[in-house]
ZAKEBA-678862 format. One record per residue: y, z, x of N, C-alpha, C, O in turn; residue in one letter. Coordinates in steps of 0.1 Angstrom, whole numbers, plus 2048, in hexadecimal, padded with zeros to 3 digits. Each point is the difference from the previous one (the first is absolute). Layout:
YZXYZXYZXYZXA
...
//
This chain:
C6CC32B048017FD80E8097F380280A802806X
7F27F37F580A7F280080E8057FB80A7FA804X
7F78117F280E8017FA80780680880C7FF801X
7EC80A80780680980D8037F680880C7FF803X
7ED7FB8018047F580B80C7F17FD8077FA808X
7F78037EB80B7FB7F981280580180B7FA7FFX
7F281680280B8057FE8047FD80F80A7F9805X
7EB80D8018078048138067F280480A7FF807X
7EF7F37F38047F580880E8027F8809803808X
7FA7FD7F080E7FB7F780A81180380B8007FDX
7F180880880A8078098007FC810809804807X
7EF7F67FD7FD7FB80E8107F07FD80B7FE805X
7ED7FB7F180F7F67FB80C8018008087F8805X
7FC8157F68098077FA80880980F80C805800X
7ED7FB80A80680780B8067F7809808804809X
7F47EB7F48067F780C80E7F97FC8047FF7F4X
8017FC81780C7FD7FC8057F37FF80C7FC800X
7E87FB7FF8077F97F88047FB7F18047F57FFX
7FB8137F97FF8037F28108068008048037F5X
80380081580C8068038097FF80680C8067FFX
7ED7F180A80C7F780B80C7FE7F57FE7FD7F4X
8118068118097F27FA8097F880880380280CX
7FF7F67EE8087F480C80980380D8017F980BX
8058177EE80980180F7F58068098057FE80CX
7EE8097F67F98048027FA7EF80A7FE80080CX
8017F47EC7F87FC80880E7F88097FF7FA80AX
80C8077F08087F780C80380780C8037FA80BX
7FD8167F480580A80D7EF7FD8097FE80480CX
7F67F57EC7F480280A8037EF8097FB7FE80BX
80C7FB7ED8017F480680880080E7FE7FB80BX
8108107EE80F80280A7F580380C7FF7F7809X
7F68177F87FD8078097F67F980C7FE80480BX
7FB7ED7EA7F97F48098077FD80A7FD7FF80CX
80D8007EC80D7F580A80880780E8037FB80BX
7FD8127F07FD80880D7F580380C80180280CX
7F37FE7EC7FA80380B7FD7F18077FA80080AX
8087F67F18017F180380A80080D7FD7FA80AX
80E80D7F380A7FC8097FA80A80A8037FD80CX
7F680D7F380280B80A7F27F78088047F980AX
7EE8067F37F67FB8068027F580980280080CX
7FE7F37E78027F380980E7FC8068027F980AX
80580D7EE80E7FC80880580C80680C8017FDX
7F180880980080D8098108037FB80680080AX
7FF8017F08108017FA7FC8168007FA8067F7X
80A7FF81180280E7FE7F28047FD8008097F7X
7F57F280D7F18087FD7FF80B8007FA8057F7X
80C8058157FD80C7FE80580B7F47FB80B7FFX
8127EE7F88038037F48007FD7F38018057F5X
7FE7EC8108027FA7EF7F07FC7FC7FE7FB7F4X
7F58068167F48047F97FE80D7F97FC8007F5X
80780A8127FB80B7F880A8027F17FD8067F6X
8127F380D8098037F07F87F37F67FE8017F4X
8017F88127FC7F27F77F180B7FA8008047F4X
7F87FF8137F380A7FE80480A7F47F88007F7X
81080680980780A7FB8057FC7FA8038097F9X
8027EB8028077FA7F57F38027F47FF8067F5X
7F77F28147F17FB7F87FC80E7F88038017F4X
7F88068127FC80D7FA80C8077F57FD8047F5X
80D7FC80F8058037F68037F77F18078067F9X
7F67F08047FD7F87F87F87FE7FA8017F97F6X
7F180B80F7F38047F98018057F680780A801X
7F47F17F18008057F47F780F7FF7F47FE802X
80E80B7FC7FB80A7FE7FB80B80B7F980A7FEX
80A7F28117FA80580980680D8037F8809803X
8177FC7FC80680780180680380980780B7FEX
7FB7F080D7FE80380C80F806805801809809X
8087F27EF80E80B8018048047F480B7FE7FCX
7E780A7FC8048097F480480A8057FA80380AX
80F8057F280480F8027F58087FA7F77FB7F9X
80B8118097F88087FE8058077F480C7FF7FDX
7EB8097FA8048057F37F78097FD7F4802803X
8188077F47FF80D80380480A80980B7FE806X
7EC80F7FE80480A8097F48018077F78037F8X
8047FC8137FB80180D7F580C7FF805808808X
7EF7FD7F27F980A8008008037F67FB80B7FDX
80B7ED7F98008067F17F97F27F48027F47FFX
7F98127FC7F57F87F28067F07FF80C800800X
7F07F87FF8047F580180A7F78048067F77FAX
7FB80E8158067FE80B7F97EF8037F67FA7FCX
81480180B7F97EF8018057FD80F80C7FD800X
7F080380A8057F880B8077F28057FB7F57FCX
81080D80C8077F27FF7F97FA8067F9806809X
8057EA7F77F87F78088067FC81080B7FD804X
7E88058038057FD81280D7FE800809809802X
7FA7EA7FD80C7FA8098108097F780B7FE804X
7F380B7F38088067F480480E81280B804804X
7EA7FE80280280D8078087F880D80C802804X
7E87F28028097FC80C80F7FE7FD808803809X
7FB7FA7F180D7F77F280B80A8108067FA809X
7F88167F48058097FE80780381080B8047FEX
7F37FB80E7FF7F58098107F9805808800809X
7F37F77E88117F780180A8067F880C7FE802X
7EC80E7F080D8047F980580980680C8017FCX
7F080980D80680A8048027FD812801808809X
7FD7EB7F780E7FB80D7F780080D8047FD80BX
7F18067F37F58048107FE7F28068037FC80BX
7F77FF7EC7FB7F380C8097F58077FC7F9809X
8108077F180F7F580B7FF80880B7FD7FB80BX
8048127F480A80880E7F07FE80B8017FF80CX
7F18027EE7F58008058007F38097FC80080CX
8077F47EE8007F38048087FF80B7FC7FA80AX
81380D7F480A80180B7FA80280D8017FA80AX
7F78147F27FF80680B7F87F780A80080280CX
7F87F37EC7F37F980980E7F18068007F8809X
80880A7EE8077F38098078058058047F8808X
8048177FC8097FF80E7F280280B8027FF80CX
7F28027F07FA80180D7F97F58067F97FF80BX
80C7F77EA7F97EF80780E7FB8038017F4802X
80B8137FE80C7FA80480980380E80380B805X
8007E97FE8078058108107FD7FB8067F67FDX
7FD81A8058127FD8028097FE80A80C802801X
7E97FA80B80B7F780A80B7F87FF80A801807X
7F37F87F080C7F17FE8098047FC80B7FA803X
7F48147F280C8017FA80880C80B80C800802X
7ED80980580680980B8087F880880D801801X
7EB7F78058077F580780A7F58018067FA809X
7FB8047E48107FC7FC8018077F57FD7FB7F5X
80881080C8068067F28087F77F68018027F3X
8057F68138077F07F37F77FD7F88057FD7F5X
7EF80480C7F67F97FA8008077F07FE7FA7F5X
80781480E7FE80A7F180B7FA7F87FF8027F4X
80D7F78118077FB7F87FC7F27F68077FC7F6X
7EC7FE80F7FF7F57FE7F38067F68007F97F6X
7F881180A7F88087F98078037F17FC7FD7F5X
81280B80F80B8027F68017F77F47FF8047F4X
8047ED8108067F97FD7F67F97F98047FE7F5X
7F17FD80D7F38017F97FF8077F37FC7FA7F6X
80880F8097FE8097F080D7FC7F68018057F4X
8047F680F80A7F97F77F77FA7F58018067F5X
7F97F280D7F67FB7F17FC80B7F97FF7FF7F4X
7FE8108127FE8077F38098067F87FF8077F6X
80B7F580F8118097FA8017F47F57FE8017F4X
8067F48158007F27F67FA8037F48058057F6X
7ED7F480D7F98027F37FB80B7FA7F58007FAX
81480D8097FE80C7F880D7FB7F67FF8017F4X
80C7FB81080B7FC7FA7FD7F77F68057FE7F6X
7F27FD8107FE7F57F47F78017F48027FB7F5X
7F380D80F7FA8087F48048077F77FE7FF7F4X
80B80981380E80A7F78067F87F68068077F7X
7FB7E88078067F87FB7FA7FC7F88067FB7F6X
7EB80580B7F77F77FB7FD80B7F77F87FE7F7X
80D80E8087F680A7F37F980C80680180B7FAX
7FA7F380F7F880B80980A80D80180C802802X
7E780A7FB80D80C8038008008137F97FA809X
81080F7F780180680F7F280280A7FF7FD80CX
7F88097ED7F48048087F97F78027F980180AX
8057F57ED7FB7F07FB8037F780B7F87FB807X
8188047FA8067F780A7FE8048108017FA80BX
7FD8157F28028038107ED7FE8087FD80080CX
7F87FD7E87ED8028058037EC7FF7FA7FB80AX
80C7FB7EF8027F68038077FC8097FC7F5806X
80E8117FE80A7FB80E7F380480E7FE7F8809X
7FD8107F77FC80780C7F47F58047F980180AX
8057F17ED7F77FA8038037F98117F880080AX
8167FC7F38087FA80A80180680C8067FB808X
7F38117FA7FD80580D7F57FC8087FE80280CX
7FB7F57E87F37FC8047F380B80B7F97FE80AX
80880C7EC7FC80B8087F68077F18048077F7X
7EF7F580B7F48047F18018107FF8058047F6X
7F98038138028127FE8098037FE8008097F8X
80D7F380C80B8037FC8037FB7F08048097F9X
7FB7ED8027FF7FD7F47FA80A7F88058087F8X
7EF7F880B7F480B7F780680A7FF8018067F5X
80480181880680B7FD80D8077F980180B7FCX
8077EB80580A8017F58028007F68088077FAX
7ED7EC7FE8007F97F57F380E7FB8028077F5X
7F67FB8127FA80D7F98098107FC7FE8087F7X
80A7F981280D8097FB8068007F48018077F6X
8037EB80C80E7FA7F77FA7FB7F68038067F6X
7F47EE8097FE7F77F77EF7FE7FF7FB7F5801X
7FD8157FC7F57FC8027F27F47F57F67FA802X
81380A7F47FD7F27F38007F380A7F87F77FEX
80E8088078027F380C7FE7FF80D8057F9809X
7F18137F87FA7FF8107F77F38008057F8808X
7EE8047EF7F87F07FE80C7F68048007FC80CX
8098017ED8037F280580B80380E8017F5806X
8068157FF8088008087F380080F8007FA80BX
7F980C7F07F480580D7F87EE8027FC7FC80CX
8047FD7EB7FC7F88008077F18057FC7F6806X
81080F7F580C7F78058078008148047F7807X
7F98187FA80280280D7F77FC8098037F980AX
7ED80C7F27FB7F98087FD7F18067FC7FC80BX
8067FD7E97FE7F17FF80C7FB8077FF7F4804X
80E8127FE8087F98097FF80180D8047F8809X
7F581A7F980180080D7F57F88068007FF80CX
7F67FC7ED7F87F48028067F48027FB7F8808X
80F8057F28037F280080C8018098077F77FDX
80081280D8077FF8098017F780680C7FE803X
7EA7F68067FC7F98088077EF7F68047F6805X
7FC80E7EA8017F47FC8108017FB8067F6800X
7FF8177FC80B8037FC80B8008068097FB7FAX
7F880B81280880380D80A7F080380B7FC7FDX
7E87FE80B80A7F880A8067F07F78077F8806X
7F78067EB80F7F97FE80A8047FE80A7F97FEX
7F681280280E8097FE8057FF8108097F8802X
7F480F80780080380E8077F380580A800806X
7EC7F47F58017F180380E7FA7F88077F7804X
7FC80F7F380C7FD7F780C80980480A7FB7FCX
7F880D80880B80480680280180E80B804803X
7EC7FB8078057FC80E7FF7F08057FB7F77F9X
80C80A8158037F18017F57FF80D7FE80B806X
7FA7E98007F880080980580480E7F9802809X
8127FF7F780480580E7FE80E8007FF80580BX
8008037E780280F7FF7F18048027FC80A806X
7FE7ED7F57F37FF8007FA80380D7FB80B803X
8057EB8037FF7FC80E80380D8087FA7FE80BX
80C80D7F48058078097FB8088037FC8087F8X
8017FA8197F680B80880880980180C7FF804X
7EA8117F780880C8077FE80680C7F57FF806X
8138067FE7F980C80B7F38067FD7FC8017F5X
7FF8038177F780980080280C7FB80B804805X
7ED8057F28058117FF7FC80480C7F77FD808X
81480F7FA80280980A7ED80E7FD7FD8047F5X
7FD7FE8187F58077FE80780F7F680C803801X
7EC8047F88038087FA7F68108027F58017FBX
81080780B7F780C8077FA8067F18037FF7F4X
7F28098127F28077F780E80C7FB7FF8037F4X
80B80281080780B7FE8067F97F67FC8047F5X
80A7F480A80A7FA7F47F57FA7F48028017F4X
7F57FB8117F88027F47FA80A7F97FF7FE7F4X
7FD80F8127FC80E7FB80D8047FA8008017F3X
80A80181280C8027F68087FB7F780A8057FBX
7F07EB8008027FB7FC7FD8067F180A8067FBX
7E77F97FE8018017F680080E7FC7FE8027F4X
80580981680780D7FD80F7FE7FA8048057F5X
8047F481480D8027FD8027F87F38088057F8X
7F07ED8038027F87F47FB80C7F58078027F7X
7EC80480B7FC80C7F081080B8028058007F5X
8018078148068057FC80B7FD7FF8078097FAX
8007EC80980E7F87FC7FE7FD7EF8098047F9X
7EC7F28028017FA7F87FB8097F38007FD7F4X
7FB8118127FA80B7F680F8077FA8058047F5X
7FF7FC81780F8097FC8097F77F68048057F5X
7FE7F080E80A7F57FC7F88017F38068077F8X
7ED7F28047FB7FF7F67F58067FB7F87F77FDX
8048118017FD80C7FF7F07F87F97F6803805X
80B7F67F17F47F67F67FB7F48057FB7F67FAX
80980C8157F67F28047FC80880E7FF7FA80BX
7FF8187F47F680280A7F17FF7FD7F77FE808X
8078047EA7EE7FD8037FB7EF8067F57FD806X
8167FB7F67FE7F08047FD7FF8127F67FC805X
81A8098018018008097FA80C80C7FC7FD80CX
80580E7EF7FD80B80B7EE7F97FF7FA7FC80BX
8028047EA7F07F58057FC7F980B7F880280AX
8117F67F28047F380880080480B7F87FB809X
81380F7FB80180580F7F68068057FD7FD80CX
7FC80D7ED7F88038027F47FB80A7FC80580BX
7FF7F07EE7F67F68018027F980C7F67FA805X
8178048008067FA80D80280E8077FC7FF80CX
8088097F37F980C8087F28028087FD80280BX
7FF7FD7EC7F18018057FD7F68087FB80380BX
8067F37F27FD7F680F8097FD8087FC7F8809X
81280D7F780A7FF80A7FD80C80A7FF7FD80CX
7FF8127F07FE80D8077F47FD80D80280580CX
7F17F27F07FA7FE80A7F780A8027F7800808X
80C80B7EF7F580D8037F48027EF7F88087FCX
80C7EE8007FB8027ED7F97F17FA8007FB7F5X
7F980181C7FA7F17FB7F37FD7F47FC7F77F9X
8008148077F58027F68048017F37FC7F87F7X
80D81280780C7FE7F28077F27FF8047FD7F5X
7FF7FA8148037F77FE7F97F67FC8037F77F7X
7F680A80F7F37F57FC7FE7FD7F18007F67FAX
7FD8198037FA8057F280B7FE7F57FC7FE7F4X
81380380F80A7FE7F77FF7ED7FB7FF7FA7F5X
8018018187FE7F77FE7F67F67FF8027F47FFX
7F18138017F57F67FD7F98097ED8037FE7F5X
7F68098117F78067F480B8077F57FD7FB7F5X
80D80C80A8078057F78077F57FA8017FF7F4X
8077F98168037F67F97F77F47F78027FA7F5X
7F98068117F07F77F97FF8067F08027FB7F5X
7F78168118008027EF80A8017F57FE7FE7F4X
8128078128098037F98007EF7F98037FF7F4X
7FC7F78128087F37FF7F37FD7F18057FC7F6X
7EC80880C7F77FD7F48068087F68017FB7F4X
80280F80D8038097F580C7FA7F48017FF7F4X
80A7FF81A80D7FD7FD7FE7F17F68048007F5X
7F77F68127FE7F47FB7F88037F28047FA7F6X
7F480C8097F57FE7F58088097F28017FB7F5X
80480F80E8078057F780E7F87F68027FE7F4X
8057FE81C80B7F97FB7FD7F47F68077FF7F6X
7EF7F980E7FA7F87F87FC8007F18017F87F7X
7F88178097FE8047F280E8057FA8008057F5X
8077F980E80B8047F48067EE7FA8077FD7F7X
7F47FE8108057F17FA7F48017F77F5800804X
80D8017EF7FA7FF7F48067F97F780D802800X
7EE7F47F68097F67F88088057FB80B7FC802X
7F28127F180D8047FF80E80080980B7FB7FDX
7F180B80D8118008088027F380580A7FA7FCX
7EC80080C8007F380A8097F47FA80A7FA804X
7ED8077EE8027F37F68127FF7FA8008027F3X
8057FD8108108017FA80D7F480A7FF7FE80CX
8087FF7ED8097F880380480380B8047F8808X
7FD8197FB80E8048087F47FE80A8077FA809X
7EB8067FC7F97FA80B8097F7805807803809X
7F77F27F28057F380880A8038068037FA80AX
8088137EE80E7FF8038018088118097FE808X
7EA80B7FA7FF80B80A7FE7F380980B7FF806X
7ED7F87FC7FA7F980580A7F78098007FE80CX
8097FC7EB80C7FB80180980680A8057FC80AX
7FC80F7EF80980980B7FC80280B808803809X
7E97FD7F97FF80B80C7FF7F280B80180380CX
7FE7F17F08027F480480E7FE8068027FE80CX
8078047EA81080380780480A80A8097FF808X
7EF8087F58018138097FE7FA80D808805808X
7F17F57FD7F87FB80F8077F780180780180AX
7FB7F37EF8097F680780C8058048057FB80AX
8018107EF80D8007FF80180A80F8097FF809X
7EF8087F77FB80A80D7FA7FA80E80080580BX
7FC7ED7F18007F980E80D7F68068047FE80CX
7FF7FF7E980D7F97FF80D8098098067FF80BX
7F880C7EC80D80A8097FC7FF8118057FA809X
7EF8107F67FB7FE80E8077F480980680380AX
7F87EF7F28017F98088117F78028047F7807X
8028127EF80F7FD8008018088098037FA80BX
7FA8167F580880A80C7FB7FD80C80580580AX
7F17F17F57FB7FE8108047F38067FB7FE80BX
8117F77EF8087FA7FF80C8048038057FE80BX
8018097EE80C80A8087FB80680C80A802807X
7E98038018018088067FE7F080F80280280CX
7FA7F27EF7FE7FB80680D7F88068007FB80BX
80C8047EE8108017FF80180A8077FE7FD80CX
80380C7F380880D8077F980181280680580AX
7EF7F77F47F880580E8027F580B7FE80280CX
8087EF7EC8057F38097EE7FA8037FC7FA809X
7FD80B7EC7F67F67FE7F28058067F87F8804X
8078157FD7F680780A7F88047F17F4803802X
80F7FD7F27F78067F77FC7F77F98087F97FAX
7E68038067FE7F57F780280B7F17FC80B7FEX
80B7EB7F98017FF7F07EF8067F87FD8087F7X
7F97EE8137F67FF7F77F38107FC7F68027FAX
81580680F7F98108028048077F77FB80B7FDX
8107F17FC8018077F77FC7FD7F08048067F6X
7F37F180A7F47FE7F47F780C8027FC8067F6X
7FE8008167FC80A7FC80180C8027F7808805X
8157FB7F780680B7FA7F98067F280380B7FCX
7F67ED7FD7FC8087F57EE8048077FB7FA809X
8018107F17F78088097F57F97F97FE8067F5X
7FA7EF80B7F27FC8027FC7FC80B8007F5803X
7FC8198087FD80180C7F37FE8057F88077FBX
8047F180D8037F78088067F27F980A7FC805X
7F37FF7F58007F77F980D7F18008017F3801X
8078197FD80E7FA8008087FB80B8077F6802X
7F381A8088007F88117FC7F18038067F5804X
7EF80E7F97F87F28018097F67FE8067F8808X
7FC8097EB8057F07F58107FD80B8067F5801X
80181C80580F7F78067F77F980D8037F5803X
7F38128037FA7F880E7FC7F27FF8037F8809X
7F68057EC7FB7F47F98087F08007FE7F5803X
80F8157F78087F77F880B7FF80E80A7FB7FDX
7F680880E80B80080B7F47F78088047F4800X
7F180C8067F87F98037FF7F47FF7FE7F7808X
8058087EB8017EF7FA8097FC8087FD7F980BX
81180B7F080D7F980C7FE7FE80C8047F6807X
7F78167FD8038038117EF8068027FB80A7FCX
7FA7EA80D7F480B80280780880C8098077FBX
7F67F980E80C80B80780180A7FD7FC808809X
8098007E780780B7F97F480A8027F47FD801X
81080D7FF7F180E7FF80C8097F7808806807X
7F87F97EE80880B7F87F880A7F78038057F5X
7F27FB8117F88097F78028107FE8018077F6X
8017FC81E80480F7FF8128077FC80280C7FEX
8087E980180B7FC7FF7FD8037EF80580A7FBX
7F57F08007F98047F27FE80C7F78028047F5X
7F87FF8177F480D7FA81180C7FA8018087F7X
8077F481680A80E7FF8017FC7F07F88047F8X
8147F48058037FD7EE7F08067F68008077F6X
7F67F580F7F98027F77F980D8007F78027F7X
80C8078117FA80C80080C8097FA7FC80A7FAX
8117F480780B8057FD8007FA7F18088067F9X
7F17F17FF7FF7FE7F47F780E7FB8048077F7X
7F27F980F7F580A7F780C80F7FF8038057F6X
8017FF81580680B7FE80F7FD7F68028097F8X
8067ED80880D7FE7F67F67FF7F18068067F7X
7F07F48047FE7FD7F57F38107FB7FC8037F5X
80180481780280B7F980980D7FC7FD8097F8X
80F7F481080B8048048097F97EB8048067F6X
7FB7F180C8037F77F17FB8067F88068047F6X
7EA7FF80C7FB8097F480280B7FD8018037F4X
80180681780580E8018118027F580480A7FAX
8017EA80980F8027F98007FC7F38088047F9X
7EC7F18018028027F87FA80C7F58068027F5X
7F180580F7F680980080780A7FA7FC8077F6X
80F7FA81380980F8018097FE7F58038097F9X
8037E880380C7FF7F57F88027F480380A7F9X
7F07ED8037F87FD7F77F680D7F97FD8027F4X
8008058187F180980180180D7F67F68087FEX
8157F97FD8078107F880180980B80480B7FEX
//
């Protein structure tokens, strides 16, 4: 009896993990603290970078399994099932939950601003320059083609659109790119405006626009009809991104589909975003996580966004030249699509100069024309890279 029970304790021993932890094992549990640290007390992107920081955690657990694959054949003699997050995984590898996420943000998004000044898409445009850049520069640094194109796409500052690519193209490097994107589009508020502040002059600053012109329910219902089939034809691999997208702003533009709307954007989005986050998170495992070329992604996707707000706020400098001074400069910082967010930071940072200024909805246009160019960015690279 004691020898029976002798054994069970010392297999009971023998099943915990810490007799097996190893170091990269306990530094990815520290990385995933420091996440949910930033997400809790310092609210930095809570509704994603808790559940990946979460998902970091679990998948670093010594022995739990939780994204073992499955082994064997399915109904046949020692058959093994893959662990939970191995099935949700599946989700992000076969492309469902970005276009799912779209669909809940065109329906919390209003494309007024940009109806109302179509210029604004040029200023959207000119924003994705950081990912061409520092795709260019990856290409230099060693990275192949598919590598440089899931690192460049950081600089869109757009988390679904990243996942979704870098899961296509590069998915060894979904953990730190997913991780890298989200934490900037967190730190927008701190990133943004010395750059903004470093290349305009306080008078540019200072500068009140017009009011937008009112924009009818018809131009909005046809709106994201005519963008899924323009940009489906043109680019054929950034309709699951975008026809989403449209989609989702269908539904609450049409006026007859409020209940679908609702639901795109509250509850499906809700669950797709736990799914999405907790999975993405489990692929940052020390093996991949732990490597030099990290810091290097990290780096880059640092460059990708500056370089993507920077342009922004050059073309909105020429456009503030060409117009005899009617375009503030500082709207074209958000051009890269961390929506609302980015709005914010040009309203914020014009405020300071001038309380006066209201450039929020002046804003919104660049920055809603970002989400669509930087999945529009993805779609092309998609199509060179994708086979």
């Amino acid at each position: 009896m004691l020898e029976a029970l002798g054994l069970g304790l010392q297999g009971f021993l023998e099943s915990m993990g810490f007799g097996v932890i190893t170091i990269g094992q306990i530094i990815m549990l520290l990385v995933s603290f420091v996440l949910l640290y930033l997400a809790i007390v310092k609210q930095f992107e809570p509704l994603l970078l808790l559940p990946i920081g979460f998902g970091m955690l679990l998948a670093n657990l010594p022995l739990a399994g939780l994204m073992a694959e499955p082994e064997g054949v399915f109904g046949q003699p020692g058959f093994q099932a893959g662990g939970l997050l191995y099935y949700l995984y599946m989700g992000v590898k076969l492309g469902i939950y970005p276009p799912l996420i779209f669909m809940g943000v065109g329906a919390m998004t209003d494309f007024g601003p940009l109806i109302a000044n179509p210029r604004s898409i040029l200023l959207g445009a000119a924003a994705q320059f950081g990912i061409f850049a520092v795709f260019i520069g990856a290409i230099l640094l060693g990275f192949s083609g598919p590598e440089a194109s899931s690192i460049g796409i950081i600089g869109g500052a757009d988390g679904p659109t990243a996942i979704y690519l870098t899961s296509k193209l590069a998915p060894h490097l979904l953990g730190p790119i997913a991780v890298a994107a989200y934490s900037y589009m967190a730190l927008v508020p701190i990133i943004q405006p010395p750059i903004m502040r470093a290349l305009t002059t306080k008078e540019e600053r200072m500068t009140v626009m017009d009011q937008l012109r009112p924009v009818s329910k018809t131009e909005k219902v046809i709106f994201p009809i005519l963008v899924t089939v323009l940009v489906s034809l043109i680019l054929p691999s950034a309709a699951p991104l975008v026809g989403m997208l449209m989609l989702g702003n269908l539904l609450k533009e049409s006026g007859v589909t409020e209940r679908l709307a609702k639901t795109a954007e509250n509850e499906l989005m809700n669950i797709v975003t736990i799914f999405l986050g907790v999975t993405v998170g489990a692929t940052a495992n020390a093996e991949t996580f732990l490597r030099p070329q990290t810091l290097m992604i990290i780096a880059l996707g640092l460059a990708a966004f500056s370089f993507g707000t920077a342009a922004g706020v050059v073309l909105g400098k020429i456009m503030y030249k060409t117009s005899g001074g009617k375009v503030n400069p500082l709207i074209g910082s958000a051009g890269v699509s961390a929506v609302p967010m980015a709005a914010r930071v040009s309203q914020v940072v014009g405020q300071k100069e001038n309380p006066a200024n209201f450039l929020l909805m002046h804003a919104m246009g660049p920055n809603v024309a970002g989400v669509i160019g930087s999945a529009v960015a993805a779609g092309l690279l998609l199509s060179i890279f994708g086979g």
